[in-house]
C-alpha positions in Angstrom: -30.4 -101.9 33.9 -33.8 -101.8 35.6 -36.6 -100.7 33.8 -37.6 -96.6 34.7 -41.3 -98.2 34.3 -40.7 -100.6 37.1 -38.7 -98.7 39.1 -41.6 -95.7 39.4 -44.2 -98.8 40.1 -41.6 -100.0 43.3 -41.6 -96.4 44.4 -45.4 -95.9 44.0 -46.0 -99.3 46.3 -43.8 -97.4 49.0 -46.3 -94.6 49.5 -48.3 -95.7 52.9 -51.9 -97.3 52.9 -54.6 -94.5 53.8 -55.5 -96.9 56.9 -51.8 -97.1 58.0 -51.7 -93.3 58.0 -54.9 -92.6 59.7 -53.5 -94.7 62.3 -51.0 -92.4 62.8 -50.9 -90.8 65.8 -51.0 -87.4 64.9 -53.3 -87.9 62.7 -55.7 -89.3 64.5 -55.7 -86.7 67.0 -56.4 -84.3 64.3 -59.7 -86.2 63.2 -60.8 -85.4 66.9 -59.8 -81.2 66.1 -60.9 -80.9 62.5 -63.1 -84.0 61.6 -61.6 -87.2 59.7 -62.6 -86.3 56.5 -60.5 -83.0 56.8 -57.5 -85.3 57.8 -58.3 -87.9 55.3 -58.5 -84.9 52.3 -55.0 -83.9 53.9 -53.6 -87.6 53.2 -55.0 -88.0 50.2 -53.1 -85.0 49.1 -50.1 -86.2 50.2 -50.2 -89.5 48.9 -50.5 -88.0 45.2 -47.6 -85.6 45.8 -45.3 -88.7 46.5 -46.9 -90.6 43.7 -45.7 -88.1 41.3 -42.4 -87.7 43.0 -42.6 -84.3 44.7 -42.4 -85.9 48.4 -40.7 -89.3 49.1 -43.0 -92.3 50.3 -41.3 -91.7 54.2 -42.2 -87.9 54.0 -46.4 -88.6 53.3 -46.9 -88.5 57.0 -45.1 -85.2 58.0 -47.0 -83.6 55.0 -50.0 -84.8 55.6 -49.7 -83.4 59.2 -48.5 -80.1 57.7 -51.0 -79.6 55.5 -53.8 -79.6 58.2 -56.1 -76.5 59.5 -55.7 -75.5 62.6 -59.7 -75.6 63.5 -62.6 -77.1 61.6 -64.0 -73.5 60.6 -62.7 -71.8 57.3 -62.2 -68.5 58.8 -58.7 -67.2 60.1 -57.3 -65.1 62.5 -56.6 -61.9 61.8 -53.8 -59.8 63.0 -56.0 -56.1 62.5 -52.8 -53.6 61.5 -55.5 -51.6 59.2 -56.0 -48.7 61.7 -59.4 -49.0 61.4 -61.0 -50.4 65.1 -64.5 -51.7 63.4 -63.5 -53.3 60.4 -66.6 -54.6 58.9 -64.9 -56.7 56.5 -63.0 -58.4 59.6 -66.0 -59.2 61.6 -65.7 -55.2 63.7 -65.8 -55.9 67.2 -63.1 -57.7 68.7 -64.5 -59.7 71.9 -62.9 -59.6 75.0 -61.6 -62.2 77.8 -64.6 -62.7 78.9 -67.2 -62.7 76.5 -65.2 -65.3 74.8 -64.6 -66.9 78.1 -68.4 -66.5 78.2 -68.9 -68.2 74.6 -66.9 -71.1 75.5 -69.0 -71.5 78.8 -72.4 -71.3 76.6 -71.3 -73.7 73.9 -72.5 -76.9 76.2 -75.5 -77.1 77.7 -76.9 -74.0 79.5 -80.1 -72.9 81.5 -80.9 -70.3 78.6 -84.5 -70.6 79.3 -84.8 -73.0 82.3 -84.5 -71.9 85.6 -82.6 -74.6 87.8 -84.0 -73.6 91.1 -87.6 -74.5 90.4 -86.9 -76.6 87.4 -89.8 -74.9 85.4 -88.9 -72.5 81.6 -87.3 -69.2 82.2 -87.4 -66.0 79.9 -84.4 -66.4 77.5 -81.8 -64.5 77.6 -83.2 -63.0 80.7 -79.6 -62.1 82.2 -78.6 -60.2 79.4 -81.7 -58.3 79.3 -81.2 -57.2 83.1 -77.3 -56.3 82.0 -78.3 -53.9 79.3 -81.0 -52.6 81.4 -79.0 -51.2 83.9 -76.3 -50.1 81.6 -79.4 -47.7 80.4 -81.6 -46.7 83.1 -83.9 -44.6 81.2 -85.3 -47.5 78.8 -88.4 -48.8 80.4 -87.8 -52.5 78.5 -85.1 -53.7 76.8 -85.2 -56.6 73.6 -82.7 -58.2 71.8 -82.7 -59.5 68.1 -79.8 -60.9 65.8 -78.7 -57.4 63.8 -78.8 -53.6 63.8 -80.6 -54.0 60.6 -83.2 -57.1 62.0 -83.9 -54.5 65.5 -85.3 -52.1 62.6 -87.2 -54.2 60.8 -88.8 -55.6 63.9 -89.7 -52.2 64.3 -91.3 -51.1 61.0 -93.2 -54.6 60.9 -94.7 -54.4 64.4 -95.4 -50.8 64.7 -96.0 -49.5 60.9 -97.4 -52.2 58.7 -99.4 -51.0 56.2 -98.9 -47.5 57.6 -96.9 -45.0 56.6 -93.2 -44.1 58.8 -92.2 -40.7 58.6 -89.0 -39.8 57.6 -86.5 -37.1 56.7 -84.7 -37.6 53.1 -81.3 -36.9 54.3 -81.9 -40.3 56.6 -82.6 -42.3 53.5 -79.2 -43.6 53.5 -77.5 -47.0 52.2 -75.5 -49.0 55.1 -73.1 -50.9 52.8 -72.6 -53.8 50.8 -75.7 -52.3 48.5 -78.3 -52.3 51.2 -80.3 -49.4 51.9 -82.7 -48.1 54.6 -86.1 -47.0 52.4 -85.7 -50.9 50.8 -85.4 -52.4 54.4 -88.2 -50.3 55.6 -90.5 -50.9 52.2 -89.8 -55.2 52.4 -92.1 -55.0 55.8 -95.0 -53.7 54.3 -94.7 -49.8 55.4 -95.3 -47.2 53.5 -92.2 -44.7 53.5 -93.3 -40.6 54.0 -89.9 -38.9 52.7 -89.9 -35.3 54.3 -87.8 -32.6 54.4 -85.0 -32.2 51.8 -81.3 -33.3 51.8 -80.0 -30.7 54.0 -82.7 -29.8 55.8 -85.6 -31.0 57.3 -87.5 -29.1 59.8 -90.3 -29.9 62.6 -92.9 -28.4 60.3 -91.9 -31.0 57.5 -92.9 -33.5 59.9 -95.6 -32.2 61.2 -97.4 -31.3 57.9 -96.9 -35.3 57.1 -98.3 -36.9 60.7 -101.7 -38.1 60.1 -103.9 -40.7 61.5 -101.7 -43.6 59.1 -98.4 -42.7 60.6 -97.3 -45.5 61.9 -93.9 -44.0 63.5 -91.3 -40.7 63.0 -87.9 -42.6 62.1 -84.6 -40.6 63.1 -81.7 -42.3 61.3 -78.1 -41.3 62.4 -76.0 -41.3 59.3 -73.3 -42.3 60.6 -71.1 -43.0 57.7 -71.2 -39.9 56.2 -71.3 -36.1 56.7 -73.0 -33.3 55.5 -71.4 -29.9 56.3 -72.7 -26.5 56.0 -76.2 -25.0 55.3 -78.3 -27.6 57.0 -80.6 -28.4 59.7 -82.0 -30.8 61.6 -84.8 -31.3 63.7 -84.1 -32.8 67.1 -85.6 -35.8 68.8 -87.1 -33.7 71.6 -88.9 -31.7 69.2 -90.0 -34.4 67.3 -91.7 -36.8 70.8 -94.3 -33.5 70.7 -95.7 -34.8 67.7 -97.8 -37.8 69.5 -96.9 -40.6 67.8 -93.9 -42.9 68.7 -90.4 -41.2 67.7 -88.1 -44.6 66.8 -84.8 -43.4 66.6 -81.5 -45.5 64.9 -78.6 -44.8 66.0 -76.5 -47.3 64.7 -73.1 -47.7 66.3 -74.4 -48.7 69.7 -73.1 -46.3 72.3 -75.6 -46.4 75.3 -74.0 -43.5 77.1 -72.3 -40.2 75.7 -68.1 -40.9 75.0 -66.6 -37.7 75.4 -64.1 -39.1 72.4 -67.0 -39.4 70.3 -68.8 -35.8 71.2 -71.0 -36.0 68.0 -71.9 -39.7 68.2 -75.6 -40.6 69.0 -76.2 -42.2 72.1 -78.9 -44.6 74.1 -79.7 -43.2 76.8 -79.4 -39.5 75.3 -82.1 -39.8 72.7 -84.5 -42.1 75.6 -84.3 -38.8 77.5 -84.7 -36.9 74.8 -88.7 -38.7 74.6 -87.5 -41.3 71.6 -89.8 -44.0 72.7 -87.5 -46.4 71.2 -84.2 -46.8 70.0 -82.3 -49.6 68.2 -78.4 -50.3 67.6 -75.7 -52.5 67.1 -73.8 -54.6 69.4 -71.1 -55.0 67.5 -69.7 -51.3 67.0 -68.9 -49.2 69.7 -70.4 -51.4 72.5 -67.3 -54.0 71.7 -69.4 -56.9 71.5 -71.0 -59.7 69.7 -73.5 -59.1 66.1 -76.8 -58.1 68.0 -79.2 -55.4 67.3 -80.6 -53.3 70.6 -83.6 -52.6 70.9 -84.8 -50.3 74.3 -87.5 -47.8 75.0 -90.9 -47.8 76.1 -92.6 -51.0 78.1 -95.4 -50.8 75.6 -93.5 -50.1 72.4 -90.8 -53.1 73.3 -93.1 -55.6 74.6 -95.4 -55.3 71.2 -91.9 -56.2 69.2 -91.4 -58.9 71.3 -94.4 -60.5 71.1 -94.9 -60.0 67.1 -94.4 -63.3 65.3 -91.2 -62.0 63.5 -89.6 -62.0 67.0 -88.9 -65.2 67.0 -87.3 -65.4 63.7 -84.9 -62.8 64.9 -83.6 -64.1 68.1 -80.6 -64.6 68.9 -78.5 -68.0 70.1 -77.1 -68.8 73.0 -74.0 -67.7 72.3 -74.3 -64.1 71.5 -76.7 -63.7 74.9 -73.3 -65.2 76.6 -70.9 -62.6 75.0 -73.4 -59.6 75.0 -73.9 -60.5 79.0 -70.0 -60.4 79.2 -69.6 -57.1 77.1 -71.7 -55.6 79.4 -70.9 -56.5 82.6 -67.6 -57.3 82.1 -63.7 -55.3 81.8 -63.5 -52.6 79.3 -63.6 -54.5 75.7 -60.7 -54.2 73.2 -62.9 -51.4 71.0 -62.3 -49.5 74.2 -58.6 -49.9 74.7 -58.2 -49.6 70.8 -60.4 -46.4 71.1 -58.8 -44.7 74.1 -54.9 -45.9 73.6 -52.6 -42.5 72.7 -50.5 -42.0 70.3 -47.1 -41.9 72.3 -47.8 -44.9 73.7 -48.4 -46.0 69.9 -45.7 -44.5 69.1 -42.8 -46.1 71.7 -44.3 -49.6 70.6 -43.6 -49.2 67.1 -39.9 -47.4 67.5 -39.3 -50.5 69.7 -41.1 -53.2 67.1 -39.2 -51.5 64.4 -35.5 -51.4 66.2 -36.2 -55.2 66.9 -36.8 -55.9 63.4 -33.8 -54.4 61.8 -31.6 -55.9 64.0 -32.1 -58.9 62.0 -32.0 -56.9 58.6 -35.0 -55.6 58.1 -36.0 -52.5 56.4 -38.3 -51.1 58.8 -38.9 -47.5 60.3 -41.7 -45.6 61.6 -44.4 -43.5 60.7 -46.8 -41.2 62.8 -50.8 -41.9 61.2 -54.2 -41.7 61.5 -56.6 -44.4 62.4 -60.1 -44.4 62.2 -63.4 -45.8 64.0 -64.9 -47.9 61.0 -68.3 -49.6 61.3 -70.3 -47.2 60.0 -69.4 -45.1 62.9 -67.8 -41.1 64.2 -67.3 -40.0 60.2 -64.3 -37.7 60.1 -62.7 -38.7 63.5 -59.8 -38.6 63.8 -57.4 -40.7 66.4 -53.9 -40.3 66.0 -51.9 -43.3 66.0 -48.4 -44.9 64.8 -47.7 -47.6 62.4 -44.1 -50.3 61.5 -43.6 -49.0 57.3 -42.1 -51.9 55.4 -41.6 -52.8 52.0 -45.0 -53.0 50.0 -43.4 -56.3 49.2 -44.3 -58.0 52.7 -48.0 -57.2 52.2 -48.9 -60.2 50.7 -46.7 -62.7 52.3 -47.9 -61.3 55.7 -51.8 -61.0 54.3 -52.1 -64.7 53.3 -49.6 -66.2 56.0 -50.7 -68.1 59.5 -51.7 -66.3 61.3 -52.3 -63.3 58.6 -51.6 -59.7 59.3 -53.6 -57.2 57.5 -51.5 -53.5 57.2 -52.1 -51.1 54.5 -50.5 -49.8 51.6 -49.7 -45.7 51.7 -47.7 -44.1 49.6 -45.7 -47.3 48.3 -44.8 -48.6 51.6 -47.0 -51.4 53.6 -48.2 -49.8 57.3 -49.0 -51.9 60.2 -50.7 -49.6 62.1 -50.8 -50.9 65.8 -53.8 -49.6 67.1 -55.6 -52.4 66.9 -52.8 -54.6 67.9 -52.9 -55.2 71.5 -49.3 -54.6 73.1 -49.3 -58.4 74.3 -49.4 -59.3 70.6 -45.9 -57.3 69.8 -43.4 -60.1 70.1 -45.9 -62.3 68.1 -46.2 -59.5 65.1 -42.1 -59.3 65.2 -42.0 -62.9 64.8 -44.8 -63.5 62.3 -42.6 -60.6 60.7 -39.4 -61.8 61.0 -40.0 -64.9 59.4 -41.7 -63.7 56.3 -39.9 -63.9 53.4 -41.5 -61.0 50.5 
């Protein structure tokens, strides 16, 4: 009888040599995608599985293989079935084509600030600038910085500084994940002049607190919340009377009115209004890259960029690339996502639904709502359609490759397929199909 010792030593000398399978050709071509020490990590694994008898010494290989990412980066694709279009936890704005054609383009070597006919430095970023200012006419200068939140900050450091910025206490408003406006505003060095009450502030309140240390009137769009009933605003036009600069955040980054969106803030609304400046996200309702907006006023938006924190705020190469694209280019998936009906939502999902009970699936489907997300158009509305399924498939599907991301209502898991482009439908039925709750 051989030995059970001797036999599991014999079958631990037939797992392959690290260097045998690195030579693999598979896995060598994945050191080139993810990095060798990714691929190693993968063989490594695999090697201890056969040494304690879970794989056989032949199978190390395949495993290994199997085990790899499919890109060096951690984060994962997401197949958005939430029904909400900016999902801040999902990175909001979907890019389109072209900025990520764009992206891809800018990821080598690029004349961001050199300009190739006379071989000298160019402004950076200069063909993103010209973009954004024709998609607004009435800013006088346009600036770009890395956030929504940096744009503001820029703002309150250059223009209020040891002065006070004037601003209503309904405005004073937290923007998620724990961070607030008046502690944004305060960590520059300006004093905040809270006017005005919850509900209602009026142009006296304002007036009563201008004085010669007022650095800037803030107007902050809450756009996350609503409050309804006996309240009262006053309006930027009223406010650009007061002579000092009227700074105006409007968050979601809409540069013109969207009839959809009646009650959302625009750009070039609140420049004609006499804001002289206004700042915003690029990646809400623009459909582009993270990117805070600022335009207004030559004066105002030249001092910003020229204040030393400019620089610390810039953005790469990359977002100038996919903001350029965003702008110039095809109507971005926020805007399909935004502006798809609900029949045609509806005929997808009857058909996605049929398809997947054909092969035994418990599916059916339910009429919903979707939302805007991002800190954007509280309390709208936009009908839309979902696939139900079993609650069951909701973590299968969550953590699976690539992962789709529904939500639970009323025991039953919704893909909701707003956000879902209709190219993607026979992908979702078989990422579906082959999920096992």
């Amino acid at each position: 009888m051989v030995d059970a010792a001797v036999s599991r030593e014999d079958f631990r000398r037939r797992v392959p040599r690290t260097d045998a399978l690195l030579a693999d050709p598979r896995l060598a071509a994945a050191a080139e995608r993810v990095g060798r020490v990714a691929v190693k990590a993968a063989v490594t694994a695999a090697q201890d599985r056969a040494r304690r008898g879970e794989l056989a010494p032949e199978e190390v290989a395949d495993a290994a293989v199997a085990a790899l990412p499919e890109r060096a980066s951690s984060l994962r694709p997401v197949f958005n079935a939430t029904g909400v279009v900016l999902h801040t936890n999902l990175g909001r704005a979907v890019l389109s084509d072209a900025a990520v054609g764009a992206v891809q383009a800018a990821a080598g070597a690029t004349d961001v600030e050199l300009d190739l006919a006379t071989g000298r430095r160019a402004r950076r970023g200069r063909g993103v600038l010209a973009a954004l200012a024709d998609a607004v006419p009435a800013a006088e200068a346009v600036h770009v910085v890395n956030n929504g939140a940096a744009a503001l900050v820029l703002a309150a450091t250059a223009l209020a500084q040891g002065r006070e910025i004037v601003v209503s206490r309904g405005e004073l408003v937290e923007i998620g994940d724990g961070f607030r406006v008046p502690d944004l505003l305060a960590s520059t060095g300006a004093r905040l002049r809270e006017v005005g009450t919850t509900n209602r502030t009026s142009l006296g309140d304002y007036a009563d607190a201008v004085g010669p240390h007022t650095g800037f009137v803030l107007k902050v769009h809450p756009s996350n919340f609503l409050v309804t009933g006996f309240t009262s605003a006053a309006g930027i036009a009223e406010l650009s009377d007061l002579d000092v600069p009227v700074v105006v955040d409007i968050g979601s980054g809409l540069l013109a009115p969207e009839p959809l969106l009646p009650d959302e803030p625009d750009a070039a609304t609140a420049l004609a209004a006499g804001a002289a400046l206004v700042t915003a996200s690029g990646d809400k309702l623009l459909g582009g890259p993270q990117a805070g907006l600022l335009l207004g006023r030559a004066d105002v938006v030249e001092r910003l960029r020229r204040h030393p924190l400019a620089r610390a705020l810039r953005v790469d190469k990359l977002t100038l690339a996919a903001l350029e694209a965003t702008l110039t280019g095809p109507p971005t998936p926020t805007h399909r996502a935004l502006h798809t009906d609900a029949a045609t939502l509806r005929d997808r999902a009857e058909t996605l639904a049929g398809r997947l009970r054909e092969t035994g699936l418990d599916a059916t489907v339910r009429d919903t709502d979707s939302v805007v997300g991002g800190g954007g158009a509280p309390g709208v509305v936009l009908p839309s359609a979902a696939v139900v399924l079993p609650p069951g498939y909701a973590e299968p599907l969550r953590t699976g490759t690539p992962a789709v991301l529904g939500r639970v209502e009323q025991g039953a898991l919704l893909l909701d397929l707003r956000c879902i482009p209709a190219a993607a439908d026979d992908e979702l039925y078989d990422i579906v199909r082959r999920t096992t709750p």
